[in-house]
C-alpha positions in Angstrom: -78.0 65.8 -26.3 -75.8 64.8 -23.4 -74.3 67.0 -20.7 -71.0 66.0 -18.9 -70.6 66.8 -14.9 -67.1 67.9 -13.9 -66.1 66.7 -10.8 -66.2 69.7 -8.2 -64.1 69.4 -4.6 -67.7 71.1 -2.6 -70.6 70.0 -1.7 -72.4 72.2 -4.4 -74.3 70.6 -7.3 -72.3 70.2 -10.1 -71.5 72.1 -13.2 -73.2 70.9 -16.5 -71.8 71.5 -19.8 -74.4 71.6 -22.8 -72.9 69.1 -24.9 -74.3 68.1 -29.0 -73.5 64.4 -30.3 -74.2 62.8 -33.3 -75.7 60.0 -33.6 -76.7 57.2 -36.0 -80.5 56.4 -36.1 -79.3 52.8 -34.3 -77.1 54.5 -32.1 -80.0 56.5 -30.5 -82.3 53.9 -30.0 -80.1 52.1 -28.3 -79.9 55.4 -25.9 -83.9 55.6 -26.0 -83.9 51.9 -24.7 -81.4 52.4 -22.5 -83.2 55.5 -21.0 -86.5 53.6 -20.9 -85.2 50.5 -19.4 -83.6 52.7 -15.9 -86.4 54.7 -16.0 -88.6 51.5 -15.8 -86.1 50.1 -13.4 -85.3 53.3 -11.3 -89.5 54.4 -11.1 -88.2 57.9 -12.3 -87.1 59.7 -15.6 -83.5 58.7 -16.8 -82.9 61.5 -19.2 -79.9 60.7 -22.4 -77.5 62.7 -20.4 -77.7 61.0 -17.4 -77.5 57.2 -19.3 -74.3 58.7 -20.9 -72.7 59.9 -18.0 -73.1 57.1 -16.3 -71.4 55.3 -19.2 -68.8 57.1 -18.9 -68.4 57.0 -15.1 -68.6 53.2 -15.8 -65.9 53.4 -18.1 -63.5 55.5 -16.0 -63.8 52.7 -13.4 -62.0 50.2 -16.1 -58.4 49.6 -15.8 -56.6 50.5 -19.1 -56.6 46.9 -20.9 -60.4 47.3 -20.7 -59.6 50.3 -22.3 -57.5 49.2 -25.1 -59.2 45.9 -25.4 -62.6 46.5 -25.5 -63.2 50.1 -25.5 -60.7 51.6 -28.3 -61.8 48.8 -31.0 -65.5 50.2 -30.4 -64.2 54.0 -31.2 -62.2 52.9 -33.8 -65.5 50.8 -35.8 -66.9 54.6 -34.8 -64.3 56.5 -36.6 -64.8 54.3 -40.1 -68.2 54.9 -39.6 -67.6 58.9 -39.8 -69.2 62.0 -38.5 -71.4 64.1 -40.7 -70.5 67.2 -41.9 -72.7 69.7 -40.5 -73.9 72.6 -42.7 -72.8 76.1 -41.7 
């Protein structure tokens, strides 16, 4: 659902990596919102990757007690919640 951009030293368009996530049904509304809302914002289609990355970007811009305060008590509520085993 979400591709991450790596960071690339050219001026060439950067390389996506096809990534899967899962998600709980709350968990991707809140991306569907969050898609709709800067698409509504921004006049143009905000795709789920592109909301994500720029979460991400966002984050990497925090200093590390941002980090450990705010950001690592999310992941770990995330971790009790659990990932579904996916059929093989």
């Amino acid at each position: 659902m979400s591709a991450m951009a790596l960071h690339t030293s050219s001026s060439k368009a950067p390389l996506f990596l096809s990534r899967t996530h899962d998600l709980t049904l709350p968990t991707a509304s809140l991306l569907m919102k969050l898609s709709i809302e800067a698409t509504d914002s921004l006049g143009r289609a905000v795709s789920h990757s592109t909301v994500i990355r720029a979460l991400l970007r966002y984050t990497e811009q925090q200093d590390t007690a941002w980090v450990h305060d705010q950001l690592l008590p999310l992941i770990e509520k995330e971790i009790v919640v659990g990932t579904p085993q996916r059929k093989m």
